[in-house]
C-alpha positions in Angstrom: 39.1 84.0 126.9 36.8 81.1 125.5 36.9 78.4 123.0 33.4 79.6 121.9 34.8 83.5 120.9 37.1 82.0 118.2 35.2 79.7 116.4 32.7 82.3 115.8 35.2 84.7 114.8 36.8 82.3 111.9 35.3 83.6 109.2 36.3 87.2 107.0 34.4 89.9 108.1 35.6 92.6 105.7 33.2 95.6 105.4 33.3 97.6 102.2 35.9 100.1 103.4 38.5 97.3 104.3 39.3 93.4 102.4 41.6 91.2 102.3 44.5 93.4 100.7 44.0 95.8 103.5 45.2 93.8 106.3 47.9 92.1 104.6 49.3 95.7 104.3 48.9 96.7 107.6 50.4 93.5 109.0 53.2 92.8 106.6 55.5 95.5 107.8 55.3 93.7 111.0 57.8 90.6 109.2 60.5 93.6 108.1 62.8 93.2 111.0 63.9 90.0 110.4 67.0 91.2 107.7 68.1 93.4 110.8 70.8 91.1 111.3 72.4 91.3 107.9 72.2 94.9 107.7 75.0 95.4 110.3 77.3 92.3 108.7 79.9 94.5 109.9 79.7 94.0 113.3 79.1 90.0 113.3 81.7 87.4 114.1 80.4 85.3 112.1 78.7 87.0 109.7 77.3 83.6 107.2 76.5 81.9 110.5 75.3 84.0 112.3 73.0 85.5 109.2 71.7 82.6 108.3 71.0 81.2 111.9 69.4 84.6 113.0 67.6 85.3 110.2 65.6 81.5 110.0 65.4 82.1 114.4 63.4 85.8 113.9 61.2 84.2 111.1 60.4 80.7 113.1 59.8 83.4 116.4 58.0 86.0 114.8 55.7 83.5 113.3 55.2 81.8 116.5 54.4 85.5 118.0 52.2 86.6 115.2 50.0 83.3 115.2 49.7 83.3 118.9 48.2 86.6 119.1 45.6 86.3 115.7 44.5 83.2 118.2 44.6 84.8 121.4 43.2 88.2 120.1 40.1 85.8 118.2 39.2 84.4 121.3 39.0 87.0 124.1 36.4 89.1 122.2 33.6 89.3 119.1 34.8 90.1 116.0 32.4 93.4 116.1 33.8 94.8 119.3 37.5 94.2 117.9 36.0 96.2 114.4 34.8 98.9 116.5 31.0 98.5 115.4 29.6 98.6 118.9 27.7 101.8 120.5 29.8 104.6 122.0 32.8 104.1 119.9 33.3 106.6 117.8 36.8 106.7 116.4 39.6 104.5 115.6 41.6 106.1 118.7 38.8 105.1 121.0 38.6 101.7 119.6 42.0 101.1 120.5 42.1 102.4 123.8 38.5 100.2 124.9 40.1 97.1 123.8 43.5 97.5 125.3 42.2 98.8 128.6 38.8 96.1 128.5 40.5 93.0 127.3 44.9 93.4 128.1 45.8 92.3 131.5 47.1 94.9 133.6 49.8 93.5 136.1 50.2 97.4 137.1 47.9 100.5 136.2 48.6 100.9 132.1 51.4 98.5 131.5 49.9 97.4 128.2 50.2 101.3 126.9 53.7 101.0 127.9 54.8 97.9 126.5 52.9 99.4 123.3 55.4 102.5 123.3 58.2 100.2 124.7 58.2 98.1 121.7 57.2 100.9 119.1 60.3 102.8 120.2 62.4 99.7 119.5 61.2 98.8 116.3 62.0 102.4 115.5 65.0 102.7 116.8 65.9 99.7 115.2 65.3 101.3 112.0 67.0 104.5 112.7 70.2 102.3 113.7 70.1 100.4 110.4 68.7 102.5 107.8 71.0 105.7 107.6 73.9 103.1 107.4 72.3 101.8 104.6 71.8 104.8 103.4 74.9 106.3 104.2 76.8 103.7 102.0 74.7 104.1 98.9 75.7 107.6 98.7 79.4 106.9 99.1 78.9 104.7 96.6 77.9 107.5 94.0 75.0 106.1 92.8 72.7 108.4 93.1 73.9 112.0 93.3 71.2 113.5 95.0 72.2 111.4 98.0 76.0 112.1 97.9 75.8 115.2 100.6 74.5 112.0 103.4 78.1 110.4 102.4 80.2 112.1 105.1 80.6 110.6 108.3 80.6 112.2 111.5 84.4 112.5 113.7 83.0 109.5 115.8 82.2 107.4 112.7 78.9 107.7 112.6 76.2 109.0 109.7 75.1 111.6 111.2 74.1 113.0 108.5 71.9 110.3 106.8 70.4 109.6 110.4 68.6 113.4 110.3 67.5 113.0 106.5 66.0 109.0 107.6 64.7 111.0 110.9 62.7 114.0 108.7 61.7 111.8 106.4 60.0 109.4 109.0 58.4 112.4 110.9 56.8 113.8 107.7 55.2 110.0 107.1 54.1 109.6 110.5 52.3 113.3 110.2 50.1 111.8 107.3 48.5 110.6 110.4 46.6 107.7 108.4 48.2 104.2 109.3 46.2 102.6 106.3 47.9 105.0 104.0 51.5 104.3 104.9 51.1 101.4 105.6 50.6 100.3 101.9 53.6 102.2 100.9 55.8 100.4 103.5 54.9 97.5 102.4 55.5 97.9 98.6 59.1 99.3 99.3 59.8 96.1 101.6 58.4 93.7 99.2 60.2 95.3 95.8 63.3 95.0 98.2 63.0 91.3 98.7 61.8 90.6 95.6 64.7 91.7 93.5 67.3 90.2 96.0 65.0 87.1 95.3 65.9 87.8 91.8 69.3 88.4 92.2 69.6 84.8 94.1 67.9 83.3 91.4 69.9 84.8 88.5 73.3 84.3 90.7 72.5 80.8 90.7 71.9 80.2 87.1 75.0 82.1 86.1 76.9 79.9 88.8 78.5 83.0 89.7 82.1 82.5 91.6 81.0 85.4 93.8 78.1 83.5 95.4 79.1 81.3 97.3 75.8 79.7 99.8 76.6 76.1 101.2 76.4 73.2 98.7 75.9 75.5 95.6 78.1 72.9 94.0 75.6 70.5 94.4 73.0 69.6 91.3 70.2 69.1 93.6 71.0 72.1 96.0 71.1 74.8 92.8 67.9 73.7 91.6 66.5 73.7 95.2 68.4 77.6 95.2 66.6 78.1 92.0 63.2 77.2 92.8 63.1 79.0 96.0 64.0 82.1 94.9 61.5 82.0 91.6 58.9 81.3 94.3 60.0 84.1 96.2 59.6 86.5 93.5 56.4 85.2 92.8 55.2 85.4 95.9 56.6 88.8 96.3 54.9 89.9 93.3 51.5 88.6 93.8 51.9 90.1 97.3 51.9 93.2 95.8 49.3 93.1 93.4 46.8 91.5 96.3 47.8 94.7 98.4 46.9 97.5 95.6 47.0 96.7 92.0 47.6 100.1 91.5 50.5 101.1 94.3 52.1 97.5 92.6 52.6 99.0 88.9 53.5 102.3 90.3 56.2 100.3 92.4 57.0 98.2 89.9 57.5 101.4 87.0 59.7 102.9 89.9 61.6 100.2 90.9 62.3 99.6 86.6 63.7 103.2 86.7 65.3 103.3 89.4 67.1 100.4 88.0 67.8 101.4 84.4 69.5 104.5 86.1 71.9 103.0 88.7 72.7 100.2 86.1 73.8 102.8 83.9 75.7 104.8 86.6 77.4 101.3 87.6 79.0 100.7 83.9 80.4 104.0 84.3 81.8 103.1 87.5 82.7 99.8 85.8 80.8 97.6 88.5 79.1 96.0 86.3 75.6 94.0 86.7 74.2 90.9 86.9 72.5 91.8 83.2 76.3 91.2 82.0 76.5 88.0 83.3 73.8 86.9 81.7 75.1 88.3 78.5 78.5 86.5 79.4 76.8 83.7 79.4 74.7 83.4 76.5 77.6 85.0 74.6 80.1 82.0 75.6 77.3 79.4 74.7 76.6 81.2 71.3 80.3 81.3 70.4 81.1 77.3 71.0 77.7 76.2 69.2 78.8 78.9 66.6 82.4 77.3 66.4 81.1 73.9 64.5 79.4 76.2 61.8 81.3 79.3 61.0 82.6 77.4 57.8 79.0 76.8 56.1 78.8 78.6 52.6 75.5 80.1 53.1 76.3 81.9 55.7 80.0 82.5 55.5 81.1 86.7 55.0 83.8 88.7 55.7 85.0 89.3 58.9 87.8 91.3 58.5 90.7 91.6 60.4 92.3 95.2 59.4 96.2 95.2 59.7 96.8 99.2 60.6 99.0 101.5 61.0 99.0 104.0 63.5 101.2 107.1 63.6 100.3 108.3 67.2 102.6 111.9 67.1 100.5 112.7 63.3 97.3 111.5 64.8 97.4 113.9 68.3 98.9 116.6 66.0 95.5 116.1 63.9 96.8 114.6 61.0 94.9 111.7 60.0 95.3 109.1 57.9 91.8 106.9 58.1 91.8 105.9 54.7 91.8 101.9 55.1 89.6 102.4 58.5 87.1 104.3 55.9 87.2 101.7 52.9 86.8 98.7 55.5 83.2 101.1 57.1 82.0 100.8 53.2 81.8 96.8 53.3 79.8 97.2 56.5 76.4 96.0 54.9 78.4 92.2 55.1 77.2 92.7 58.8 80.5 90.6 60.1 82.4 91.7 62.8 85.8 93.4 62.4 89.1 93.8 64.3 91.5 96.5 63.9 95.2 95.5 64.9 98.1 97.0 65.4 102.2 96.4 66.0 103.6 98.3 68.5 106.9 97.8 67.7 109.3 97.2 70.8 112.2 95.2 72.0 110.7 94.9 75.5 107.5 93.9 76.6 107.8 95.8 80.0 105.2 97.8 81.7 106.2 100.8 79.9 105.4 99.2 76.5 101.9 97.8 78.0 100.8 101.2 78.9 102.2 102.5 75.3 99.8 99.5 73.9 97.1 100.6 76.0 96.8 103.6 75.1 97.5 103.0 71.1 94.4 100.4 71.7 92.0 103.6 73.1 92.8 105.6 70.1 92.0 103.2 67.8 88.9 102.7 69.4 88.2 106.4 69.3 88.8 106.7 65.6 86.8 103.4 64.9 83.9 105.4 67.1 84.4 108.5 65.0 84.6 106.2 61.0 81.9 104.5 62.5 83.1 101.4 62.7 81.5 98.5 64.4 84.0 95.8 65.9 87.2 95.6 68.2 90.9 97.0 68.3 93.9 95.6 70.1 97.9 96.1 69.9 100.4 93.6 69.8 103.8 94.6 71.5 106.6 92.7 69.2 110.0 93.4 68.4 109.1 94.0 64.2 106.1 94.6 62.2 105.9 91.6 59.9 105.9 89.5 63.5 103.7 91.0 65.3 101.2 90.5 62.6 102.2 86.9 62.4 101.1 86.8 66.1 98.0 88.7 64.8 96.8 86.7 62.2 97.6 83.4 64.3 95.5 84.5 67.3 93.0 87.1 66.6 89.6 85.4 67.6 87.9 83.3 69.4 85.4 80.4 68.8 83.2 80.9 65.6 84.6 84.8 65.8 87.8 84.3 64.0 88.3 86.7 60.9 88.5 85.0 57.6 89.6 88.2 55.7 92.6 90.1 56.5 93.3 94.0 55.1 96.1 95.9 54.6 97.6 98.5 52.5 99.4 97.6 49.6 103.3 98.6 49.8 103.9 101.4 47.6 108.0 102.4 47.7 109.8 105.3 45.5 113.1 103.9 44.1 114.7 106.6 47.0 113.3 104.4 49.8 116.1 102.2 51.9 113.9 100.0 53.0 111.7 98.8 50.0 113.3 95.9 49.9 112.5 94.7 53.9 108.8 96.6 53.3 108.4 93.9 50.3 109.9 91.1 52.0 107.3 92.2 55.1 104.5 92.0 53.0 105.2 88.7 51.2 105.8 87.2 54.2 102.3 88.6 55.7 100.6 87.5 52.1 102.2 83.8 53.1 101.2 84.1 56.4 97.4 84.9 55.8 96.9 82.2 52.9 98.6 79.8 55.1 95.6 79.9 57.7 93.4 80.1 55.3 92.4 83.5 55.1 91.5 85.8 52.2 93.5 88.9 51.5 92.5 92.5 50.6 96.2 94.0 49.5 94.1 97.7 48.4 96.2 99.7 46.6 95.7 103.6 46.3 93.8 103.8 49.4 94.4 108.2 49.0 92.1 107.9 46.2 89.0 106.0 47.6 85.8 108.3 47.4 84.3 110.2 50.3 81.7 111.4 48.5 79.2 109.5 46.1 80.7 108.5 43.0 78.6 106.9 39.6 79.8 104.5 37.1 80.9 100.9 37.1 82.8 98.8 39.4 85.3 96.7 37.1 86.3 93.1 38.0 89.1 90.9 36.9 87.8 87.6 37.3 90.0 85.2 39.3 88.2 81.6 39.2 89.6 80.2 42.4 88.7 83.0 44.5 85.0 81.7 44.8 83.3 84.2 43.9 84.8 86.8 46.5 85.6 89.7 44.4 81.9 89.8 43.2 80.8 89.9 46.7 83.4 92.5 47.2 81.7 94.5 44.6 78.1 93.8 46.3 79.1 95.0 49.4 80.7 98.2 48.0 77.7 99.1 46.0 75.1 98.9 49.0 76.8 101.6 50.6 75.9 105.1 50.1 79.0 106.6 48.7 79.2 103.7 45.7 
């Protein structure tokens, strides 16, 4: 041990086998224990304490560790005795073994060989503790189906199960015999692991997410510290990577973009949900209250219709449909505004019972808007009559810029045998009042059984009403872009 050795030893001396890229791979895995801690949350006291103070303690003391040793190991020898260039040497095995026995101390006869195995069994078996827990709950979790036969646990608790598939999976990479080889491949799957839960800090953050919670987010200057941190993070993760192996890094980086795609799809049908809809809660909330101050400009003003229907459920399941004003409302679809189909559920109690009822009405509709093709949303109202709960429609329906300016309904057509034309006619006047009241345009279409299904040629007539601004020519517009007209 000199002062001379290290010095001399300061410099890179890669040879053309091995660079820079090559020893950051093989040491890198030697930083992935420090997340030990938060892998077994479960069995913490104080699981953000204790998290946050272990993990920052492992980094500072593995640093300290690591940096000791690059000094110690640079000054007991010369760099080409540590590469292994020197005479009688002639594999990587005896390399080891001449600079452990040669330059360790030995308080007793091999104790460097042991703590070697001491400390290589406890990094593993530190692994083997953590990882089929991990593992374990990702296939109860029904993400991945292939992994859902590791989900049982044992009768003591324990995954037995997922520790054998982490244990046979370990062997077969340890019989690749090649430490350069793995260890590139360890390293990508760490650093693709930290740098999407860098990702998921930073994107937490910017959503200002309720559900992440770190000290001070509520503080300006601490969010923007959050969000620069874990950018650099990424970054750093990601330029890691492509110093390693450009190649292994896109390979990693395709995976890790599939693997993604999938369990993001698997998680809406779970109804988890993802970060990627918080964003798009976001920018959807921001949209609507800068739309809000401009939804009433001419040039861009269309219909957005709000269709008042009515659903007979026992006709409907019994196959008998009667889509007619869902089918004229798909034919103004080329007016690219957004639509809402409503519904009265009429009841004189608003109990659970009549929820469920209106829950269920609302799924329907959405299936028959899915099958007319119809782009938009449904919702029931539970009220006592028809002509109120549309008054509750009309008044409510929307939100922000997203409020429909048209509303459509079937004009009343009663036989002189019908008791109730009268209250059908009132109903409808009072809707009619309702609508031009909020200052809404009204469809009333009469003879809805006799709108075309199949292409039709000829003229669409007007009668020209001045004072509706030009609506019934647009009307005619719309018609005539689709197909059928």
């Amino acid at each position: 041990l000199t002062t001379k050795t290290f010095p001399n030893n300061g410099g890179s001396h890669y040879d053309s086998e091995n660079n820079f890229g090559t020893m950051l791979a093989l040491f890198y895995p030697c930083f992935t224990g420090i997340l030990s801690g938060a892998n077994r949350a479960d069995v913490l006291k104080d699981p953000p304490k204790n998290i946050r103070q272990g993990t920052f303690a492992a980094i500072c003391f593995s640093f300290v560790m690591y940096v000791s040793l690059f000094i110690l190991w640079g000054s007991v020898a010369d760099y080409r005795f540590l590469q292994g260039t020197t005479e009688g040497i002639h594999d990587e095995v005896d390399l080891g073994r001449v600079v452990v026995a040669n330059i360790v101390w030995h308080p007793f006869p091999y104790s460097a060989f042991i703590g070697i195995i001491i400390a290589s069994l406890s990094q593993s078996l530190q692994c083997l503790i953590v990882a089929p827990r991990l593992l374990q709950q990702i296939a109860r979790d029904d993400i991945l189906g292939v992994l859902k036969p590791l989900a049982p646990l044992s009768c003591r608790g324990e995954p037995t199960r997922a520790l054998l598939f982490t244990y046979v999976v370990a062997a077969l990479l340890v019989l690749i015999g090649k430490l350069e080889l793995v260890a590139p491949l360890l390293a990508m799957c760490f650093l693709v692991a930290y740098a999407f839960m860098n990702c998921s800090c930073f994107v937490l953050t910017l959503l200002k997410s309720p559900a992440w919670r770190p000290e001070w987010i509520g503080q300006r200057r601490w969010r923007i510290w959050y969000l620069f941190v874990a950018a650099l993070g990424f970054g750093l993760c990601i330029a890691v990577m492509m110093i390693i192996n450009p190649i292994w890094a896109a390979v990693a980086g395709f995976m890790a973009v599939c693997l993604y795609t999938f369990i993001n799809f698997k998680m809406q049908a779970l109804k988890w949900g993802s970060a990627v809809d918080g964003i798009r809660y976001r920018f959807a909330v921001k949209s609507l209250m800068e739309l809000e101050a401009r939804h009433d400009q001419c040039v861009n003003w269309r219909p957005q219709v709000l269709i008042l229907y009515k659903i007979n459920l026992t006709e409907e399941l019994g196959g008998i449909k009667h889509h007619e004003i869902l089918r004229f409302s798909a034919q103004l679809r080329k007016s690219r505004g957004f639509c809402v189909v409503a519904c009265v559920l009429e009841s004189d109690t608003r109990d659970a019972a009549a929820m469920k009822m209106a829950a269920d009405q609302k799924a329907i509709i959405r299936g028959i808007m899915d099958e007319e093709g119809i782009e938009g949303f449904a919702d029931v109202v539970v009220a006592p009559t028809w002509q109120e709960g549309t008054n509750y429609i009309i008044q409510l329906t929307g939100i922000g810029g997203l409020i429909p300016n048209t509303v459509l309904l079937d004009w009343p057509e009663c036989t002189a045998q019908d008791t109730q034309a009268d209250q059908i006619k009132k109903d409808f006047m009072e809707v009619l009042q309702t609508a031009l009241a909020a200052n809404k345009a009204v469809l009333a279409v009469k003879g809805l059984q006799s709108i075309p299904t199949e292409i039709v040629h000829g003229t669409i007539d007007i009668w020209w009403m001045i004072h509706d601004g030009g609506f019934l020519i647009l009307l005619s517009w719309l018609l005539s872009q689709h197909r059928i007209w």
